[in-house]
C-alpha positions as CSV (number, residue, x, y, z in Angstrom):
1,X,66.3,-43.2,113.4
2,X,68.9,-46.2,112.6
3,X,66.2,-48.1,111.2
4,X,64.7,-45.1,108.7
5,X,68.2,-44.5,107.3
6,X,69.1,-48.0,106.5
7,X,65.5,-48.3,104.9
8,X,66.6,-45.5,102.7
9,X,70.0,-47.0,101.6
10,X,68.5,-51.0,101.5
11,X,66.3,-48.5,98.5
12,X,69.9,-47.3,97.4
13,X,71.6,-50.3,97.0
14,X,69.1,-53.3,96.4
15,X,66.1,-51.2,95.3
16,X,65.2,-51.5,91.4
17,X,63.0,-48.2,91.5
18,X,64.6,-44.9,89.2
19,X,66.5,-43.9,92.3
20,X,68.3,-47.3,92.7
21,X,69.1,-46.9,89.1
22,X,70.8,-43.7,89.5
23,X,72.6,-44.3,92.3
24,X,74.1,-47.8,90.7
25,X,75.3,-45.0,87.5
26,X,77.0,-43.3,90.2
27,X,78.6,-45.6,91.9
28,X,79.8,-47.1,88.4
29,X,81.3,-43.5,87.1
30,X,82.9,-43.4,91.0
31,X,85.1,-46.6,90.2
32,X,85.7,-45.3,87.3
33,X,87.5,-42.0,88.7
34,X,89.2,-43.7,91.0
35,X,90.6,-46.2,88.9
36,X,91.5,-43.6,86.6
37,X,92.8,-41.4,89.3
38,X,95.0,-45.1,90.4
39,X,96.5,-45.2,87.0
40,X,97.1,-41.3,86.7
41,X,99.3,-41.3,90.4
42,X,101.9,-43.7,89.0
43,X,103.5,-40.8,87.0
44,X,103.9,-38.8,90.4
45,X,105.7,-41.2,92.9
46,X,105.3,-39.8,96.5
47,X,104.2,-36.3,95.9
48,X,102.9,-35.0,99.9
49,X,99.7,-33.3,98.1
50,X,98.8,-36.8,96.2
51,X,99.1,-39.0,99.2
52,X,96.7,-36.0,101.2
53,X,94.4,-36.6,98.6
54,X,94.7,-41.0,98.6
55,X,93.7,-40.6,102.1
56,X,90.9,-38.7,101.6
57,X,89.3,-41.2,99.1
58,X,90.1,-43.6,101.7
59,X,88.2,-42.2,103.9
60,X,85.3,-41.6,101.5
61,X,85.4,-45.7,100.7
62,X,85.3,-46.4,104.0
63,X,82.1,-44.1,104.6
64,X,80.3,-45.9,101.6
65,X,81.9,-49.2,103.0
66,X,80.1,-48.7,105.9
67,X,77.0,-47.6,104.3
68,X,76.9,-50.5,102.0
69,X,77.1,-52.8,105.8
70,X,74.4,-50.8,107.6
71,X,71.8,-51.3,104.4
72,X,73.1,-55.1,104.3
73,X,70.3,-58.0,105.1
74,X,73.2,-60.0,106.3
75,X,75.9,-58.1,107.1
76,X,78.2,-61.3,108.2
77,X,77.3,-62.6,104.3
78,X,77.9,-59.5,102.5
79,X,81.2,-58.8,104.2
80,X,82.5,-62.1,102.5
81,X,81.3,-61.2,99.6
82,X,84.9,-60.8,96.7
83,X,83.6,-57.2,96.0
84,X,83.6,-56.5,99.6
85,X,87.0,-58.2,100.4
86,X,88.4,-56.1,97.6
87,X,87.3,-53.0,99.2
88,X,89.0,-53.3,102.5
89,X,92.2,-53.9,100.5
90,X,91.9,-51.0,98.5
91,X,91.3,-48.9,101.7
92,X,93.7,-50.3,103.2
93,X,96.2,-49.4,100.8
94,X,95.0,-45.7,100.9
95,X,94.9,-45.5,104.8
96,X,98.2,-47.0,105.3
97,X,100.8,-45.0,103.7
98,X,100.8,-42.8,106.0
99,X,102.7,-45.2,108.2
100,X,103.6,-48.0,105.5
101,X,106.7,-47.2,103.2
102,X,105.9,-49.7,100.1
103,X,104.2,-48.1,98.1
104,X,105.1,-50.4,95.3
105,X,102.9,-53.1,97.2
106,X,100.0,-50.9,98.0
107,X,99.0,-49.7,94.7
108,X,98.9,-52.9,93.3
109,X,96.0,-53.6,95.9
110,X,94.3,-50.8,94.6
111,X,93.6,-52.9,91.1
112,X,91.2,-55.1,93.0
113,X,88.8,-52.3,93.3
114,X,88.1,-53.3,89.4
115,X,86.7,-56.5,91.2
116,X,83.6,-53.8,92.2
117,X,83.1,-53.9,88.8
118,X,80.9,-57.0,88.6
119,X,78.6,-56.2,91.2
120,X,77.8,-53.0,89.8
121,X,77.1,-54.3,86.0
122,X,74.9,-57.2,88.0
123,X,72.7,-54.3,89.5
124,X,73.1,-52.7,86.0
125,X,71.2,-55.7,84.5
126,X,68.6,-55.3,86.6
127,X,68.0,-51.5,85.6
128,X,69.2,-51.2,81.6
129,X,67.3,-53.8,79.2
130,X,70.2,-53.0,76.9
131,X,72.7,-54.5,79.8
132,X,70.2,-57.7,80.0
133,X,70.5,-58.2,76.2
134,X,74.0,-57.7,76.4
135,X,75.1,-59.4,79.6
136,X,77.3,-62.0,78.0
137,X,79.0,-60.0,75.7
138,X,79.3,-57.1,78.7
139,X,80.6,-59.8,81.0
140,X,83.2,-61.0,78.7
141,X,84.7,-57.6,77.7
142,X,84.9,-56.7,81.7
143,X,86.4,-60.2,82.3
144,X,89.1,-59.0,79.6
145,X,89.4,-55.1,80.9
146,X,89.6,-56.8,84.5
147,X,92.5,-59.3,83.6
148,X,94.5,-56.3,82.0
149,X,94.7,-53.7,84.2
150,X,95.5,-56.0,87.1
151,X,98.0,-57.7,85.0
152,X,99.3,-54.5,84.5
153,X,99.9,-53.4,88.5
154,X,101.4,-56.7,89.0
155,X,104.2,-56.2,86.1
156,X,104.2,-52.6,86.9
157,X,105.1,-53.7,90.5
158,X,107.3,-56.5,89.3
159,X,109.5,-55.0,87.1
160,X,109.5,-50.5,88.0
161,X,112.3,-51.1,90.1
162,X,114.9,-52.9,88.1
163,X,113.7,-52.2,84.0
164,X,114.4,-49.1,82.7
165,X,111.5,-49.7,80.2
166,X,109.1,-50.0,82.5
167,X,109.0,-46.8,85.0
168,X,104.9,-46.0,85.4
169,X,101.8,-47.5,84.6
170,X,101.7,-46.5,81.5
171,X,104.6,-48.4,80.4
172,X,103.3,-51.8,82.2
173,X,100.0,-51.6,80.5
174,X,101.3,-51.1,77.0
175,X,103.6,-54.2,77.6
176,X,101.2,-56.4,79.0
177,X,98.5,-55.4,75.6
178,X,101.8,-55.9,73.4
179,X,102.2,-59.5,75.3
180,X,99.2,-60.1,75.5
181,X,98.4,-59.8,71.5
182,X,101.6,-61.8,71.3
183,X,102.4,-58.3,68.9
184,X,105.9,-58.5,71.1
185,X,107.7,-55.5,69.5
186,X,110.4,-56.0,71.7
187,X,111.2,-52.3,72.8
188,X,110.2,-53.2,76.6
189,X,111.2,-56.7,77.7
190,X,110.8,-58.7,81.0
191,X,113.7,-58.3,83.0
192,X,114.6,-61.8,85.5
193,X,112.5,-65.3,86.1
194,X,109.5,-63.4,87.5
195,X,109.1,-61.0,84.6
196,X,109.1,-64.0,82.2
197,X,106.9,-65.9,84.2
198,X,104.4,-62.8,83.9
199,X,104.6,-62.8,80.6
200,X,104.1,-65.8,80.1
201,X,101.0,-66.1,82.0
202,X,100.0,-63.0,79.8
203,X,100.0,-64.6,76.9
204,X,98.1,-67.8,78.0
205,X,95.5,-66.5,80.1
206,X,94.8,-63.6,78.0
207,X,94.4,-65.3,74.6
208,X,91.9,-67.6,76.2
209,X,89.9,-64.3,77.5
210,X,90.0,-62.7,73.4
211,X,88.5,-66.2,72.4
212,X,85.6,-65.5,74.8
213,X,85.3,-62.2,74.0
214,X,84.8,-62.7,70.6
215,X,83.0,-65.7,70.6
216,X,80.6,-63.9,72.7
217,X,80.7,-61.1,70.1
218,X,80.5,-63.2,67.0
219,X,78.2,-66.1,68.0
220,X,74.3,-65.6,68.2
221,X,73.3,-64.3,72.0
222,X,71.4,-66.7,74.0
223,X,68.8,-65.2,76.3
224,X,68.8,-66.7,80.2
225,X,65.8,-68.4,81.0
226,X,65.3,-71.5,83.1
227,X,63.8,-74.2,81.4
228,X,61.2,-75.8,84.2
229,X,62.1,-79.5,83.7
230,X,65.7,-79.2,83.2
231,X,66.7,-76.3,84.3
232,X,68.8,-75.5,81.5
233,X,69.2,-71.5,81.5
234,X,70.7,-70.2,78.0
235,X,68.8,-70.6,75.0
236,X,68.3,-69.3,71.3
237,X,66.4,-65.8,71.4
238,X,63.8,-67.2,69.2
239,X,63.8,-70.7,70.8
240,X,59.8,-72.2,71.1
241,X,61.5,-75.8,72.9
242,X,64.1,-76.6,75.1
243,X,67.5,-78.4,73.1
244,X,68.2,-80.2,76.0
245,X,64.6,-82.1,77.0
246,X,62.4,-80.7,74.7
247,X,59.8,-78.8,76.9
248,X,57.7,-76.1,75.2
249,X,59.7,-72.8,76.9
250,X,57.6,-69.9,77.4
251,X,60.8,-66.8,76.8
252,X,59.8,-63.5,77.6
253,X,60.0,-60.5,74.7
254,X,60.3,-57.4,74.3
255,X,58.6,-57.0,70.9
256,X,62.1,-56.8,68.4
């Protein structure tokens, strides 16, 4: 019986059949809500009927936690995994406030569920052609997306407590996108060393992340596709030789 249901979610999670498919769309609009539901609780504080409902979707992580073991090949490996790490943290910081005061601390753990993220559009590419043709681009945006809204728990946690300007989620992310455009319209400054510090590593880290983005956007996709002598995997789409050692490449189609 143990065997027959971790048959049926090995299908689920690593299949590539229509059903496999699905499940990865759910899964994807599932991170979603929470996330949403992550930022949404910041204008609340500790309201009894939120934190009933926090533990609740901890428990539901932990059941698909689980689930995502049992149907593992290796579960030692997979439980290493970043994605997986990240989701013990963000269960954790649902579970524990039931016992665990700082709250400050624990919702800032919950960002790292975005880390999910990048498993789910790998599983993506193996389902949507338009996610294959669009993998760098994809990956650059997320890497951008990612970088903001955990930037944005961390100044949120940083600065709620001692800047008037900043006082929910809301107010840290409009900060870190007004930083991190260096637009700076001054309404909402960091408040000690650490705020600065942030802010600073806004700026630099986040310009560099726009470049990508819009190099990625801008620039003529390459297609991923091992060359057999060198083993050099991003080409031109229309490529009929390899740049780097000149072997006649053999590049898949789709007809366009």
């Amino acid at each position: 019986m143990l065997e027959g249901l971790r048959a049926k979610l090995r299908e689920l999670y690593f299949g590539v059949g229509p059903r496999a498919a699905a499940f990865s769309v759910l899964l994807l609009v599932f991170d979603l809500v929470t996330i949403l539901f992550f930022v949404l609780v910041t204008f609340t504080g500790s309201d009894p009927r939120i934190l009933r409902i926090e533990f609740g979707l901890g428990i539901l992580l932990l059941l698909e936690f689980l689930a995502r073991m049992l149907a593992a090949p290796d579960v030692r490996r997979h439980l290493l995994l970043a994605s997986s790490l990240a989701d013990l943290l963000v269960i954790a910081a649902l579970l524990l406030p039931a016992v665990v005061e700082n709250f400050a601390f624990l919702r800032i753990l919950r960002a790292v569920r975005l880390l999910r993220s990048y498993h789910l559009l790998g599983r993506l590419r193996r389902h949507s052609p338009f996610v294959r043709r669009h993998y760098r681009s994809l990956q650059h945006g997320l890497d951008l997306f990612v970088f903001v809204f955990v930037m944005s728990a961390v100044v949120y946690v940083n600065q709620a407590e001692i800047n008037p300007g900043i006082t929910n989620y809301l107010d840290a992310l409009y900060f870190t996108v007004t930083a991190l455009t260096t637009t700076g319209f001054g309404d909402i400054v960091p408040v000690g060393s650490d705020g600065r510090l942030l802010t600073v590593i806004v700026m630099i880290i986040g310009i560099s992340l726009f470049i990508r983005l819009a190099q990625s956007l801008f620039r003529p996709p390459k297609v991923e596709h091992a060359c057999p002598r060198c083993g050099l995997r991003l080409h031109d789409p229309d490529a009929v030789h390899c740049k780097h050692c000149g072997t006649v490449l053999d590049i898949p189609t789709e007809g366009e």
